[in-house]
C-alpha positions in Angstrom: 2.0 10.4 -8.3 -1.0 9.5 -6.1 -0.7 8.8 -1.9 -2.0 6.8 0.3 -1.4 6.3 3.5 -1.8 2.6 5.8 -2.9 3.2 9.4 -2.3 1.0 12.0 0.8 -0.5 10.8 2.9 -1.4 14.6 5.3 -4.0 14.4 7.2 -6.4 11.8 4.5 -8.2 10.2 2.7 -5.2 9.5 6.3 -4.7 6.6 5.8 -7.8 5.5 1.9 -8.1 5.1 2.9 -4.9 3.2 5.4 -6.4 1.1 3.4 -9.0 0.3 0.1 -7.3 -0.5 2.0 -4.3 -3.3 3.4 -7.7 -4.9 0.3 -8.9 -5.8 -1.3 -5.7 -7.6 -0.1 -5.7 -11.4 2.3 -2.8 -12.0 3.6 -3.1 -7.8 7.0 -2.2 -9.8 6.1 1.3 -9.6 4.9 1.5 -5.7 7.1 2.7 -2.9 6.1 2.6 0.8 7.7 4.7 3.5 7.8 2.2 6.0 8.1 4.5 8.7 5.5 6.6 8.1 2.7 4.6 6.2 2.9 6.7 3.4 2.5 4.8 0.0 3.3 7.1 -3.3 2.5 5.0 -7.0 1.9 5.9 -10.3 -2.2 6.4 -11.0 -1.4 5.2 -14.6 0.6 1.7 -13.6 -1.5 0.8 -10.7 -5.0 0.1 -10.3 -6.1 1.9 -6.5 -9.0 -0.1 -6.3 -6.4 -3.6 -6.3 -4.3 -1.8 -3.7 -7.2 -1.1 -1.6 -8.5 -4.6 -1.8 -5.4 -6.3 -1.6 -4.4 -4.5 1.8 -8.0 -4.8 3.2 -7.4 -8.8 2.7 -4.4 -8.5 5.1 -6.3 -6.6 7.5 -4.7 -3.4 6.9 -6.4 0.0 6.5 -5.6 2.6 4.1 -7.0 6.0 4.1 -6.3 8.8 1.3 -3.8 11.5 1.5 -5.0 14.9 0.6 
């Protein structure tokens, strides 16, 4: 599994810009998001990190990598 991790998420919207953005990244069936902390775990085989990346950066949302 592979991690990432969204900074800046504060309220609400931030969940559902979230939601939103994993649903339009081919193979979002096999992300999961810990809302409270940011953290998002997928499979590096299902999901493309590059989509991810872009489709969080068009909400506005940052993601940084999780060593």
């Amino acid at each position: 599994m592979k991690r990432l991790r969204l900074k800046g998420m504060d309220n609400k919207l931030d969940c559902a810009a979230v939601e939103r953005c994993i649903k339009t990244v081919d193979g979002y069936e096999n992300v999961r998001i810990n809302m409270a902390t940011g953290e998002i775990t997928y499979n590096g085989e299902c999901v493309d990190e590059n989509l991810l990346r872009e489709a969080f950066a068009k909400e506005g949302l940052k993601v940084e990598e999780v060593k």
